[in-house]
C-alpha angles and dihedrals in degrees: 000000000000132000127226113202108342133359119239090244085049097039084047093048095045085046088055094046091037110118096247090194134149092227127137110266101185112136137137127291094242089047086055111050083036094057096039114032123064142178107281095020124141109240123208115203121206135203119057117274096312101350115113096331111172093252101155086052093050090053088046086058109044080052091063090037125221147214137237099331121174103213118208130198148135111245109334134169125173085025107067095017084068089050102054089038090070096041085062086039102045108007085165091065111025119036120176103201093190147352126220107190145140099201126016118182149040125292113220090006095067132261120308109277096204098056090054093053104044085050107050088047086050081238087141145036101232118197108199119211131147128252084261103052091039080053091051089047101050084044100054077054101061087042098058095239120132089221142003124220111233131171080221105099102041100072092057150012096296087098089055103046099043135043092265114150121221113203137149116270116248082221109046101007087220107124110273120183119235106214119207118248116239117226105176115196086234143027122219118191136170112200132172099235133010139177122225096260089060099263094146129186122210131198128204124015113005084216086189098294106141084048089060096042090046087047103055133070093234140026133193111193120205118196142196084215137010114218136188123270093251094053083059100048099040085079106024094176082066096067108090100174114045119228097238085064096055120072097175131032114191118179109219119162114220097014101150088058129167083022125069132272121180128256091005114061136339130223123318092212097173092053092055090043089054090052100046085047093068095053110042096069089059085066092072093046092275118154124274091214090103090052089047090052094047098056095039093067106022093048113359098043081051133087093203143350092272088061090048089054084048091060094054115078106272080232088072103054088048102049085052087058099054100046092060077052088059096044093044087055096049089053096050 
């Protein structure tokens, strides 16, 4: 048995030594990911395909390039997608080791280019699991259990293509798979609000979020607002992620952009058209000089995330708000 990111013994003994207090974590956004995230680390990305991915985080990070990461998830789409994009654009700069996923791509905007064309090159391991079985394992995290039993695997291939354990239950003696727990070195989320200390509300589908957060060693939080500390607690059921979980709050607006984030903006499809569309042709032995261009000025050329938005069409920003308005309306 091998361990990506963190053992349990080593997850349960940084939890214990972990500073629990109530202090203000705001910080930037490139004094977080600087701080938290490392070469060789094991990455857990939050939201659900294109729904509050940590977007702003992701670019930060490709700024400040990064080795031989295993990226885990549940079912992702712009987040990874960016990653490995600049992994085929500056491998020099940027390396993913291994991918530990259930679903990578983007629903009604195609497949994700980039996974097609890191595996059929055997640029990455690759460890297959469903959305089930990725939940289990980022809960057995947050649990503090170095597995956690599940009927999943047993009716596919999962078994065949991951380090799940078949045994004989003690107490039925019928086969149950043991699934093994993630720990991911770092945590990064995308929520809607947050207060300064790292509570943190989410709308919308939880998409595991809080397991991840409660899994890993470290999370950096990112928020479309940051609110004060009374506006979380006047209503405590609302807080989906728990302060003692989070080590860094950054307020950026639009974050999850070009994905969705409810209530505040829906999908920027054209925008994750455009990007699939510079890889995909790379697929078929096209250039990369079209990749290249694109992160040099929409990363690379950028301080931060706020100077790549400024670079979008207002229009667009815009249009993507108000359609969450319409679909918030057509909800109500």
């Amino acid at each position: 048995m091998f361990w990506t990111g963190l053992t349990p013994d080593e997850a349960r003994e940084a939890l214990v030594n972990k500073d629990k207090s109530m202090r203000d974590k705001r910080m930037t956004l490139k004094e977080a990911v600087s701080k938290f995230v490392k070469d060789g680390d094991n990455v857990g990305i939050g939201g659900f395909v294109n729904v509050r991915q940590p977007i702003a985080t992701i670019h930060e990070m490709i700024r400040q390039g990064y080795k031989d990461l295993t990226l885990s998830w549940q079912s992702a789409g712009m987040g990874p997608e960016l990653l490995a994009g600049a992994m085929i654009a500056r491998p020099d700069h940027c390396s993913i080791k291994r991918i530990e996923l259930a679903y990578w791509g983007h629903e009604a905007y195609g497949l994700s280019s980039a996974w097609r064309y890191l595996a059929e090159r055997n640029m990455v391991e690759i460890e297959d699991w469903s959305n089930y079985n990725m939940s289990a394992r980022f809960k057995a995290g947050a649990m503090g259990l170095p597995f956690i039993p599940s009927r999943g695997p047993l009716g596919g291939d999962i078994k065949n293509t991951s380090r799940t354990k078949i045994i004989d239950c003690p107490f039925t003696q019928r086969p149950i798979a043991l699934l093994p727990a993630s720990h991911p070195n770092v945590a990064l989320i995308h929520v809607q609000a947050a207060d300064m200390y790292g509570n943190s509300i989410i709308r919308g589908s939880d998409a595991t979020c809080a397991e991840i957060a409660m899994a890993a060693k470290h999370t950096i939080i990112t928020c479309e607002q940051l609110v004060s500390h009374d506006l979380i607690t006047s209503a405590p059921k609302d807080v989906g992620i728990p302060f003692p979980a989070v080590d860094a709050v950054v307020e950026v607006p639009y974050g999850a952009f070009p994905g969705a984030c409810r209530r505040h903006y829906y999908f920027g499809g054209d925008d994750i058209r455009s990007f699939l569309g510079l890889i995909a042709p790379m697929c078929k032995g096209g250039s990369a000089d079209a990749l290249k261009a694109w992160f040099d000025e929409y990363v690379f050329g950028v301080a931060s995330f706020e100077e790549y938005l400024a670079k979008l069409p207002l229009k667009r920003l815009m249009d993507a708000r108000a359609g969450e308005s319409c679909a918030i309306e057509r909800l109500a």
